[in-house]
N, C-alpha and C positions, 0 to 999 in steps of 0.2 A: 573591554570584553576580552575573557581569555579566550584563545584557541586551543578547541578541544581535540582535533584531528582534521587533517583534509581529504576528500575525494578527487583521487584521481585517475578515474575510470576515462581512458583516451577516447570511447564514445559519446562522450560527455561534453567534449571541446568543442567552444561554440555554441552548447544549445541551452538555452533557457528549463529550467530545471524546477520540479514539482517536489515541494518535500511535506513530509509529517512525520513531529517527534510523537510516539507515544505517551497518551493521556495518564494521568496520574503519577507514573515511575520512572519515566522516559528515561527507560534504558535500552531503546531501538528508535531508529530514527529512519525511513521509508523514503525512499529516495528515486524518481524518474524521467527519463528524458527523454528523448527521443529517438531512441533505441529499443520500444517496444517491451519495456522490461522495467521489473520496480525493483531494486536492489535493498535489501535492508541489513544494515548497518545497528552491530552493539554500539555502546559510549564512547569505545576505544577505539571504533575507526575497524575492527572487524567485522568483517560482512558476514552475515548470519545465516540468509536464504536470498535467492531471486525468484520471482515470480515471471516467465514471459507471456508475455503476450500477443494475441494476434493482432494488434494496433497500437496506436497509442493510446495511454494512460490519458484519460480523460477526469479522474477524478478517486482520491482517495481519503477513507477515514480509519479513525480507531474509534470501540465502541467505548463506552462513557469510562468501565474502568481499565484501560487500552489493554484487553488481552486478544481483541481482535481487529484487523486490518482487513477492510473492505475495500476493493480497486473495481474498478470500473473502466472497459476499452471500448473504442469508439467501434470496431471490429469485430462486437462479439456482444451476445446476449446474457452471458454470464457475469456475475458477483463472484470475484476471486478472493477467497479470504486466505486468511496466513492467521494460524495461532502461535501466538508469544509465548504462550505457555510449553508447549510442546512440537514447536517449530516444524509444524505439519501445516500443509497447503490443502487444500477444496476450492470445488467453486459451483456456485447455484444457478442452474437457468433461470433466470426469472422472465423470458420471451417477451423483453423489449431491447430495445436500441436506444444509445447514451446519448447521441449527438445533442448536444442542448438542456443536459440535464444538470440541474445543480445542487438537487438535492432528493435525496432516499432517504428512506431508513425501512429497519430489515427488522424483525420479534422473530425469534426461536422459541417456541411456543415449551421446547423440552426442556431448553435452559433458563427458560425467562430472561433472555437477554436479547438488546437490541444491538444492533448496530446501525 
């Protein structure tokens, strides 16, 4: 296996680490620890956006053709998205709570897309 780049975010040391590369093109790769924070990372090890948040990172996706990044915080009622395309951040109340959750999915009813 080659080595593509390392992370070395000194917040990082020691903690067990959540990742997701982007679906179909993966050319971002989604990165969180325990730092309340999802750091996203180009191919090359350039960091692109962070997303923080008020918790930890309980859970994250990209949608089927990865233009978008779905996170979820045990801290908070929101769906935090990050677009790939135009490296803009949102985020959705949907008024519940993650603890325990392992799976969503989300239809934009404008874009016709899930995530």
């Amino acid at each position: 296996m080659k080595r593509v780049f390392t992370l070395t975010d000194r917040a990082w040391l020691g903690s067990c680490l959540q990742y997701k590369w982007q679906n179909t093109l993966g050319n971002y790769i989604a990165v969180a620890g325990s730092d309340s924070s999802v750091k996203i990372f180009d191919r090359h090890g350039q960091r692109k956006n962070e997303l923080n948040l008020p918790g930890r990172c309980v859970g994250m996706d990209w949608d089927k053709d990865g233009d978008i990044l779905a996170v979820i915080s045990d801290k908070s009622s929101s769906v935090y998205l990050w677009d790939a395309n135009v490296n803009k951040t949102s985020q959705i109340d949907s008024g519940m709570r993650w603890a325990g959750l392992t799976h969503l999915k989300l239809y934009f009813h404008s874009t016709h897309t899930r995530v």
